[in-house]
NUTIFI-803352 format. One record per residue: residue number from 1; residue in three letters; x, y, z of N, C-alpha, C, O in turn. Coordinates in nm, 3 decimals, padded with zeros to 5 digits. Layout:
REM NUTIFI-803352
  nr rest    n_xx    n_yy    n_zz   ca_xx   ca_yy   ca_zz    c_xx    c_yy    c_zz    o_xx    o_yy    o_zz
 NUM  ALA       X       Y       Z       X       Y       Z       X       Y       Z       X       Y       Z
...
***
This chain:
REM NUTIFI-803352
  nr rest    n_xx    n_yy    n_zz   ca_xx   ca_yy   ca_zz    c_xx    c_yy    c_zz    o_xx    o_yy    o_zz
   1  UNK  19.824  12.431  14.179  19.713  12.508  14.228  19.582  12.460  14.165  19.471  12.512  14.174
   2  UNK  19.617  12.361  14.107  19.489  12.260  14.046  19.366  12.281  14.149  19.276  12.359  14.122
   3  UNK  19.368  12.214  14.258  19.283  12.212  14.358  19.241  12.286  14.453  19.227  12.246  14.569
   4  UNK  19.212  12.420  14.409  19.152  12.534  14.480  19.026  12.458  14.428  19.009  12.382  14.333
   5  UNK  18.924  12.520  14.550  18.786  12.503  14.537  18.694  12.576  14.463  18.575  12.549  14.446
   6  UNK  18.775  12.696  14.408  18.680  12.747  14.322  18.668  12.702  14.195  18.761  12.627  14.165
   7  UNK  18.563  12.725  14.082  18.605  12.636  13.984  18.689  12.793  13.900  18.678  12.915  13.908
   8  UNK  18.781  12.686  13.815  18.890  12.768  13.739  18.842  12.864  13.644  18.890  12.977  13.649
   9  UNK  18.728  12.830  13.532  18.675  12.966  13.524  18.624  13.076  13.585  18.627  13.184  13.525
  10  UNK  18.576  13.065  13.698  18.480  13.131  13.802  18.601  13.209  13.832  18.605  13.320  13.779
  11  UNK  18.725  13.166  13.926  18.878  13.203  13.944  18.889  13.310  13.839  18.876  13.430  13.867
  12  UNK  18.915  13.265  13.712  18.950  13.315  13.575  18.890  13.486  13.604  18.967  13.582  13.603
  13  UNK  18.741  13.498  13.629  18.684  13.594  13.600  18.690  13.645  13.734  18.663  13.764  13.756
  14  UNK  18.714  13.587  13.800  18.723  13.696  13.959  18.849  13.774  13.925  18.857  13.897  13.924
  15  UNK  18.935  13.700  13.900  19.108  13.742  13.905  19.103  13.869  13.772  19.175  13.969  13.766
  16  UNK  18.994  13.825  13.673  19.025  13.935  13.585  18.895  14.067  13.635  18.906  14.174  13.577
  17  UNK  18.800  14.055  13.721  18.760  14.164  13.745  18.853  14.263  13.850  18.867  14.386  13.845
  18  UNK  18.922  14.148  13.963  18.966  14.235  14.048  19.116  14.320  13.987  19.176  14.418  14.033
  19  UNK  19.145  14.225  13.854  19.285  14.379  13.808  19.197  14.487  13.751  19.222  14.607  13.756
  20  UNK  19.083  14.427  13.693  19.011  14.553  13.583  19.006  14.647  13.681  19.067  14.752  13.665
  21  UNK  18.905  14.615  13.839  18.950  14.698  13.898  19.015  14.829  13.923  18.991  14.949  13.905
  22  UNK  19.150  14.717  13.998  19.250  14.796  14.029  19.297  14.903  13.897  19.317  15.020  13.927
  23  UNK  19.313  14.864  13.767  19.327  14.933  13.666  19.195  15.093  13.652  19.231  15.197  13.598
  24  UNK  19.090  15.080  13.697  18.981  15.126  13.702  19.030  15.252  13.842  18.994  15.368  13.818
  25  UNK  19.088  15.235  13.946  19.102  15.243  14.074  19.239  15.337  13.966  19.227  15.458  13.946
  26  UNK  19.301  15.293  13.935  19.407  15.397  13.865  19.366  15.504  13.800  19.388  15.617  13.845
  27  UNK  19.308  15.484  13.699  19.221  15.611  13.580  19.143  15.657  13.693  19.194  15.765  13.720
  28  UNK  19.050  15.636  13.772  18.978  15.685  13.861  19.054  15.840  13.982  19.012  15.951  14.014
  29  UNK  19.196  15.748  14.016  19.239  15.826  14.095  19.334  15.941  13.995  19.397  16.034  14.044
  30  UNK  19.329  15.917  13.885  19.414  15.971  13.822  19.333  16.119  13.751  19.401  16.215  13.713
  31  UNK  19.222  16.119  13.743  19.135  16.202  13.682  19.068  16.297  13.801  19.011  16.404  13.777
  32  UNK  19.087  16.238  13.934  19.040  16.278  14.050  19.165  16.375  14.126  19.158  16.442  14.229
  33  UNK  19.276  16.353  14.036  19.406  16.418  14.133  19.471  16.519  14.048  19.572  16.582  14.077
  34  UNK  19.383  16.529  13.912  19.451  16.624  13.785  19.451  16.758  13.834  19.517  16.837  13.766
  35  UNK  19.388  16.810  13.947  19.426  16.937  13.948  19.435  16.967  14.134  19.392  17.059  14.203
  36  UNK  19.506  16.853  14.164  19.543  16.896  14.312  19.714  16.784  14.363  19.760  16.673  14.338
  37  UNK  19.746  16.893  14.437  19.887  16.833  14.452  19.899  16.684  14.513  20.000  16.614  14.515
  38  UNK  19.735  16.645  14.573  19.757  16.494  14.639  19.780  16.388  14.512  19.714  16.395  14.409
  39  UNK  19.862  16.308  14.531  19.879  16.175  14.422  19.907  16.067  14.477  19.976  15.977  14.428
  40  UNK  19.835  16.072  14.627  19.879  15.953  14.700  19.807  15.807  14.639  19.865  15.698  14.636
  41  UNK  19.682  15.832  14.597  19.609  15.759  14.516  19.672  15.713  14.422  19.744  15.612  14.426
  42  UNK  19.656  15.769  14.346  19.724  15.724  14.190  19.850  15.661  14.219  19.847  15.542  14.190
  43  UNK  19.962  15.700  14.269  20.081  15.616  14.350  20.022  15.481  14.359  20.052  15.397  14.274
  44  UNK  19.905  15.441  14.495  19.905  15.317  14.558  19.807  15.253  14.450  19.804  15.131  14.461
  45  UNK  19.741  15.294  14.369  19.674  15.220  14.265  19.758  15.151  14.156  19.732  15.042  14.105
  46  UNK  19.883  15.247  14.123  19.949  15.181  14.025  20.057  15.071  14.036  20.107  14.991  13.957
  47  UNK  20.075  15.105  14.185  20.108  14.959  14.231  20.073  14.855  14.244  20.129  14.746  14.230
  48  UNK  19.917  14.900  14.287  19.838  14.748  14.278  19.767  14.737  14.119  19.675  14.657  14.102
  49  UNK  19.803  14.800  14.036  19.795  14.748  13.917  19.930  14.699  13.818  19.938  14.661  13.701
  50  UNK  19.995  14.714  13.891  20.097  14.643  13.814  20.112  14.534  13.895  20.108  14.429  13.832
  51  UNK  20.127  14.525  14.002  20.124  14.378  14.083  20.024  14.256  14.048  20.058  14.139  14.031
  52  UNK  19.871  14.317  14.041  19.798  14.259  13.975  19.775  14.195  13.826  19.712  14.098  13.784
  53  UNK  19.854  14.294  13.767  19.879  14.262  13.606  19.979  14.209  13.575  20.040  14.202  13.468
  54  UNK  19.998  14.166  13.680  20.168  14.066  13.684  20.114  13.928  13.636  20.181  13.847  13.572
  55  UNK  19.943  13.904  13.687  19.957  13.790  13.677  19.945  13.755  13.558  19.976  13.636  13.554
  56  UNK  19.907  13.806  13.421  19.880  13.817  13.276  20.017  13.735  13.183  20.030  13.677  13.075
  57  UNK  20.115  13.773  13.314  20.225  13.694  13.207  20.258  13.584  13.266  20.366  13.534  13.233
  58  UNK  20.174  13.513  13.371  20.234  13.415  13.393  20.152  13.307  13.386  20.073  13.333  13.295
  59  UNK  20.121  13.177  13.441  20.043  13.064  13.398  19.926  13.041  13.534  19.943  12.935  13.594
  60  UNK  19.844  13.106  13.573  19.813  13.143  13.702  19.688  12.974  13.749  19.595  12.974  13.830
  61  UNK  19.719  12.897  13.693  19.709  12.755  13.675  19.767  12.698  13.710  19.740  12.590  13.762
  62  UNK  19.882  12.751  13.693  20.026  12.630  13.786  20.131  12.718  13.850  20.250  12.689  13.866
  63  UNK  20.060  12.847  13.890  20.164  12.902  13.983  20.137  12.841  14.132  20.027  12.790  14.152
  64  UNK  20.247  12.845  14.251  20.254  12.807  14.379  20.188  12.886  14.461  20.174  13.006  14.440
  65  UNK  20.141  12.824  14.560  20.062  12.925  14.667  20.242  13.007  14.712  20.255  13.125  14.744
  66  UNK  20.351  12.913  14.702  20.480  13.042  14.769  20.467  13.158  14.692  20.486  13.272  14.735
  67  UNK  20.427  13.121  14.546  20.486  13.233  14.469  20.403  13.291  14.459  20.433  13.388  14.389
  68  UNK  20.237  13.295  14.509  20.156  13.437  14.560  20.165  13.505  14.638  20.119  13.619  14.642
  69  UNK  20.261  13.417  14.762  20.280  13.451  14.892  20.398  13.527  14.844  20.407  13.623  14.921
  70  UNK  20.487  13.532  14.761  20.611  13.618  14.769  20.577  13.744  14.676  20.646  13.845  14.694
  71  UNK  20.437  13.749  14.537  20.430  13.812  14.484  20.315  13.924  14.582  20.266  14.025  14.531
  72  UNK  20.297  13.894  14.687  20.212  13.965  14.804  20.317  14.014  14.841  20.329  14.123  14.785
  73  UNK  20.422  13.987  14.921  20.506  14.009  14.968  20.569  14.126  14.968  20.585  14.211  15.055
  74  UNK  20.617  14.112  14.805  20.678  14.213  14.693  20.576  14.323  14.718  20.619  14.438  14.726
  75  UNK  20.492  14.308  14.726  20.365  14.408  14.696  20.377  14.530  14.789  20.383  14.651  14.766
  76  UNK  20.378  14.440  14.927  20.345  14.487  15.062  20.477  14.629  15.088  20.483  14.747  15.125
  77  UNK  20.587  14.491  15.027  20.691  14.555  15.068  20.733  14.768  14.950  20.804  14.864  14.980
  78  UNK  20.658  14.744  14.851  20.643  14.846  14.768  20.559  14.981  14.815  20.575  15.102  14.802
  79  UNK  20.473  14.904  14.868  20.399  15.040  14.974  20.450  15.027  15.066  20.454  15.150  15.079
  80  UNK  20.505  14.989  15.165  20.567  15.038  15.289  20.689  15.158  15.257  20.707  15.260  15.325
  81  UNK  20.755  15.122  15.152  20.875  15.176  15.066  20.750  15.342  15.062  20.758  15.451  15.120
  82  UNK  20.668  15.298  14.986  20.609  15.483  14.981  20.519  15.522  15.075  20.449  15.623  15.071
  83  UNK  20.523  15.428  15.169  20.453  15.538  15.282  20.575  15.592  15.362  20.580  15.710  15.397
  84  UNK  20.680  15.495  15.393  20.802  15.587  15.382  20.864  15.700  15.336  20.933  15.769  15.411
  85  UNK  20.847  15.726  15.221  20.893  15.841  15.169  20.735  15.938  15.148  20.714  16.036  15.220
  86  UNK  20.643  15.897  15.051  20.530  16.015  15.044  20.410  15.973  15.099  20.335  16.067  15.124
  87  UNK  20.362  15.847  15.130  20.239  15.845  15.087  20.193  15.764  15.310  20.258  15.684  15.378
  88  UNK  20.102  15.815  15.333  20.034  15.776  15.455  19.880  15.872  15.488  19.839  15.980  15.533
  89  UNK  19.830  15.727  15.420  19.660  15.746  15.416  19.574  15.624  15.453  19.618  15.514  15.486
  90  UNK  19.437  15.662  15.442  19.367  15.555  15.472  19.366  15.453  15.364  19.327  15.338  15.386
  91  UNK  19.400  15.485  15.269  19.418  15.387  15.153  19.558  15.282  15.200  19.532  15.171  15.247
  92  UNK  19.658  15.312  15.188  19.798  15.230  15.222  19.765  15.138  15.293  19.791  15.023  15.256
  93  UNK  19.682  15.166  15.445  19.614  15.068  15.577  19.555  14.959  15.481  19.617  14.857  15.451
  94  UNK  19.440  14.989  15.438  19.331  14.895  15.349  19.416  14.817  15.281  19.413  14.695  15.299
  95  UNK  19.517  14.886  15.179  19.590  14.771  15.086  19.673  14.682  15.210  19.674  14.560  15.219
  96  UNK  19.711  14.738  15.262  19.835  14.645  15.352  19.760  14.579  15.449  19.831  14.493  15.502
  97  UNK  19.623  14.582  15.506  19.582  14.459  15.576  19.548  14.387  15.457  19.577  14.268  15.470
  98  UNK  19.499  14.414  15.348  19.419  14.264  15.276  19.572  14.226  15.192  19.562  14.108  15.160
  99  UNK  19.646  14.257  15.166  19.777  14.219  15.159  19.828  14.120  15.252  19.868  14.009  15.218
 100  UNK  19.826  14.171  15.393  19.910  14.090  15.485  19.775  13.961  15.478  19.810  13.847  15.507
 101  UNK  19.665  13.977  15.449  19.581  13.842  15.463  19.605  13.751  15.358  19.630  13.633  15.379
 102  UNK  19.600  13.791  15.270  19.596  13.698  15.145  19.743  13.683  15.136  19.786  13.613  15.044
 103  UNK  19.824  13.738  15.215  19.982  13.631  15.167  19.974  13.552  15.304  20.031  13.444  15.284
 104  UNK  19.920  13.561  15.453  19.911  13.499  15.534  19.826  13.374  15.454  19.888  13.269  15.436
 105  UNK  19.705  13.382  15.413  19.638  13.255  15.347  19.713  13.201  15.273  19.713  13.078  15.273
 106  UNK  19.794  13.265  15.195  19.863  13.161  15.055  19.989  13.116  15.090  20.061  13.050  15.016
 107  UNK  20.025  13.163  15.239  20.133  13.054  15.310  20.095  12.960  15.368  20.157  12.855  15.388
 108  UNK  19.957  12.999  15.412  19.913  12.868  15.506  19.890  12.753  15.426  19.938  12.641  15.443
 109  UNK  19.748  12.820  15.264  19.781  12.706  15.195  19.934  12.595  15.110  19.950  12.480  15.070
 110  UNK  20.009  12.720  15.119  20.170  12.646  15.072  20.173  12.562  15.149  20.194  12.454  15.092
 111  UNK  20.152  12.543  15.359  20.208  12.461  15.403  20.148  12.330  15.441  20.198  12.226  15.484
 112  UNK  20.015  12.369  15.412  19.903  12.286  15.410  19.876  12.163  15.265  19.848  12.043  15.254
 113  UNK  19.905  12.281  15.170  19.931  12.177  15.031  20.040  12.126  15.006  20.045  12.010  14.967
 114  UNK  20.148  12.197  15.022  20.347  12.119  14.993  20.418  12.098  15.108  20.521  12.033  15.096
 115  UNK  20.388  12.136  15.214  20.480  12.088  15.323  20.404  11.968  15.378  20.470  11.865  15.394
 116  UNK  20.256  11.967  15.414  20.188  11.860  15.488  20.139  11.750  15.378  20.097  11.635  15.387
 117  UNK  20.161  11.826  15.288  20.104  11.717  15.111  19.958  11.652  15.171  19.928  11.534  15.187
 118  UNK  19.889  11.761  15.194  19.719  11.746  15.217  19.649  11.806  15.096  19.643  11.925  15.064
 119  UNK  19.583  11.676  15.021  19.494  11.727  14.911  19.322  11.727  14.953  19.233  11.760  14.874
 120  UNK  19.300  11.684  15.093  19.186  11.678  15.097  19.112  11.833  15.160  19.157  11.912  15.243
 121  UNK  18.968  11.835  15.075  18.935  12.002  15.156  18.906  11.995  15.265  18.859  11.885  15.295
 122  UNK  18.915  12.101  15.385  18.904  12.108  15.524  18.837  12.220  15.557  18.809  12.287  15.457
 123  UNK  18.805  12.261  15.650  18.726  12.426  15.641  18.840  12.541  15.644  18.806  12.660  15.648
 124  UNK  18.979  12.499  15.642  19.097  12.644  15.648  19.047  12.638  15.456  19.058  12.744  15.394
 125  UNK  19.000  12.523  15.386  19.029  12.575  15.253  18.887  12.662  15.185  18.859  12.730  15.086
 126  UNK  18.825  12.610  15.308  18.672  12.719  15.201  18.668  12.850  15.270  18.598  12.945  15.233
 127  UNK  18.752  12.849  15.380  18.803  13.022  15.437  18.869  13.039  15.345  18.816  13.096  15.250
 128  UNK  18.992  13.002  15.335  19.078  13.024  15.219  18.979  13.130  15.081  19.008  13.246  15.051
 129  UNK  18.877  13.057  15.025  18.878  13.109  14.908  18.813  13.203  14.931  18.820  13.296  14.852
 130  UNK  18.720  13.215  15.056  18.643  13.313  15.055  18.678  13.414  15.094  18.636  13.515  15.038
 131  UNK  18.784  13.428  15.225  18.890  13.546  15.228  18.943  13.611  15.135  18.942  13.733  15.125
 132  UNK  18.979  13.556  15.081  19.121  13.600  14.953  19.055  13.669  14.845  19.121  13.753  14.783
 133  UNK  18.903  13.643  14.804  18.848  13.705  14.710  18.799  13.852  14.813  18.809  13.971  14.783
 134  UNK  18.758  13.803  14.913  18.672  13.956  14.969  18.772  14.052  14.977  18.745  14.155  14.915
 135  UNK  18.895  14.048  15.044  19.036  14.109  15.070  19.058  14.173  14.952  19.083  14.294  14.952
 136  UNK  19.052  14.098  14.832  19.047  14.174  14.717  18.966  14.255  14.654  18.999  14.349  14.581
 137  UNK  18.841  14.216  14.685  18.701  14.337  14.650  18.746  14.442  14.706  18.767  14.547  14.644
 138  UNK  18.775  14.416  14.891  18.806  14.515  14.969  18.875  14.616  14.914  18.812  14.712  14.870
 139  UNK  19.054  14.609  14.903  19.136  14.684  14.871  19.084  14.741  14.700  19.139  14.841  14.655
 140  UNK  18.991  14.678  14.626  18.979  14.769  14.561  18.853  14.870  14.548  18.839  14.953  14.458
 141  UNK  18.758  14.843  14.662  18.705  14.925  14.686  18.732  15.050  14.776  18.654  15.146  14.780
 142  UNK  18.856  15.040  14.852  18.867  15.156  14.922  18.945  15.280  14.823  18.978  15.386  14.876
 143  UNK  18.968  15.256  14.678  18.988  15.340  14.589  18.839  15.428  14.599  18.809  15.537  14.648
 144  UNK  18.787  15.355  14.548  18.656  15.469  14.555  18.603  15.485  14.667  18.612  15.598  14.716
 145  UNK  18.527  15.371  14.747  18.482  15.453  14.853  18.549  15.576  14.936  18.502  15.689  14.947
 146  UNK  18.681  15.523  14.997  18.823  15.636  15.035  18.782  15.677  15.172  18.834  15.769  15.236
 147  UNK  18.631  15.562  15.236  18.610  15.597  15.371  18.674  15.485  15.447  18.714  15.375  15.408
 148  UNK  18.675  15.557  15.601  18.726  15.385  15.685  18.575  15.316  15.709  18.488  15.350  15.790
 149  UNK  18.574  15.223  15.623  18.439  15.125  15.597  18.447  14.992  15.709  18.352  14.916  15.725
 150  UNK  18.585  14.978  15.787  18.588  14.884  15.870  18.671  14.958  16.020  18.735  14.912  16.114
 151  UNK  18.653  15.015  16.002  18.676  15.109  16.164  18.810  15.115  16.184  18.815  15.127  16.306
 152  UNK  18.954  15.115  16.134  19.059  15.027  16.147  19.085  15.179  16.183  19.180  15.148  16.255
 153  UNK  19.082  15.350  16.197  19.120  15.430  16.258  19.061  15.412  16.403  19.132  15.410  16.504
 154  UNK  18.945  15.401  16.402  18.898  15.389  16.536  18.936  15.275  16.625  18.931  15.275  16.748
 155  UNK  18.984  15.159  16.533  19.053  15.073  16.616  19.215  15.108  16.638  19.276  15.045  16.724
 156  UNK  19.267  15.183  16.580  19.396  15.214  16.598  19.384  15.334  16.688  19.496  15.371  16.724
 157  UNK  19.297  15.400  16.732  19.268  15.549  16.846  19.255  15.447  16.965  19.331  15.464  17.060
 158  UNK  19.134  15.305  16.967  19.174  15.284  17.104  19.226  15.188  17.156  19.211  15.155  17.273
 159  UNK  19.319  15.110  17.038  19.426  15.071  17.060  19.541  15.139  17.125  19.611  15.080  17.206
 160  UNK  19.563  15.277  17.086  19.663  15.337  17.157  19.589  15.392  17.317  19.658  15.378  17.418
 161  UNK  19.457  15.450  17.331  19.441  15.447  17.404  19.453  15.323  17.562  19.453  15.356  17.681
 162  UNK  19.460  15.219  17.519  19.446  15.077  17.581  19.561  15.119  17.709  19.639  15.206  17.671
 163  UNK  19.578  15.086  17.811  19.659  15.082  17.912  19.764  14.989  17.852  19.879  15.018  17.821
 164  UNK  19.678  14.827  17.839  19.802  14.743  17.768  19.889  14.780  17.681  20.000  14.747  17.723
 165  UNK  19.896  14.826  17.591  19.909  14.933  17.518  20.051  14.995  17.528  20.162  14.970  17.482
 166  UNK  20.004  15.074  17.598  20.105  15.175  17.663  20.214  15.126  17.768  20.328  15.170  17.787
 167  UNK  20.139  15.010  17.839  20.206  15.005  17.933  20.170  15.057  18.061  20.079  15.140  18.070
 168  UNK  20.254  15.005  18.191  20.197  15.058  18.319  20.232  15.173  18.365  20.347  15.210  18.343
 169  UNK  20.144  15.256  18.437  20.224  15.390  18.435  20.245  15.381  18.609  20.301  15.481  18.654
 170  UNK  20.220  15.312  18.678  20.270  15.285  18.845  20.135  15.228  18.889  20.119  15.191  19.005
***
């Protein structure tokens, strides 16, 4: 992962604001839910702070774009698990699209860097970096903000509304 375009300190300090974050997004929701039965927050924060603080033990210098793509994965698959059982809010949506993006990017770069063994930059790689960081501002700003800041209810109302959609009715 030598050859991401960002430079590696710059990386360094993005990667450590966006766990402070998410860690931030925890105490936040956690002080905000002390005296009401919702804990859907605090739930989906501490997931994405331990997912995020995953990366602390490992060498995030020479990890694989697979093994972001599977540690996304893991992620995704942990909130689906609790919106299953407790949790379905506007928060879960937010984490699980910039989830499904940034493991969609870090497969593309897997197949782009180890399957096609392309080291040269192209414009999928300066999307690449610039996605993957916003996706992450994103999901940890919808801790606090906690509004739909990108319409994704209103696109899911007329999505269902859509004929295509539904289907033909005669």
């Amino acid at each position: 992962m030598d050859n991401i375009l960002v430079n590696p300190a710059i990386s360094f300090y993005i990667g450590v604001f966006v766990q402070w974050g998410f860690l931030m997004a925890f105490l936040y929701s956690l002080v905000v839910s002390i005296n009401t039965p919702k804990k859907e927050a605090v739930w989906l924060s501490l997931v994405m702070s331990i997912s995020y603080s995953s990366s602390l033990f490992i060498d995030i210098q020479h990890i694989s774009y697979l093994q972001l793509f599977l540690f996304d994965i893991t992620t995704i698959f942990a909130i689906i698990i609790l919106r299953l059982f407790i949790i379905k809010n506007l928060i879960s949506i937010y984490l699980l699209l910039g989830l499904i993006i940034n493991s969609s990017l870090f497969l593309g770069m897997y197949i782009d860097v180890s399957v096609f063994n392309n080291y040269e930059p192209w414009w999928f790689w300066f999307f690449y970096s610039i996605v993957v960081n916003l996706a992450d501002f994103m999901m940890v700003a919808i801790f606090f903000i906690n509004k739909d800041f990108l319409g994704l209810y209103k696109l899911k109302g007329w999505l269902r509304n859509n004929k295509f959609i539904k289907g033909h009715d005669g």
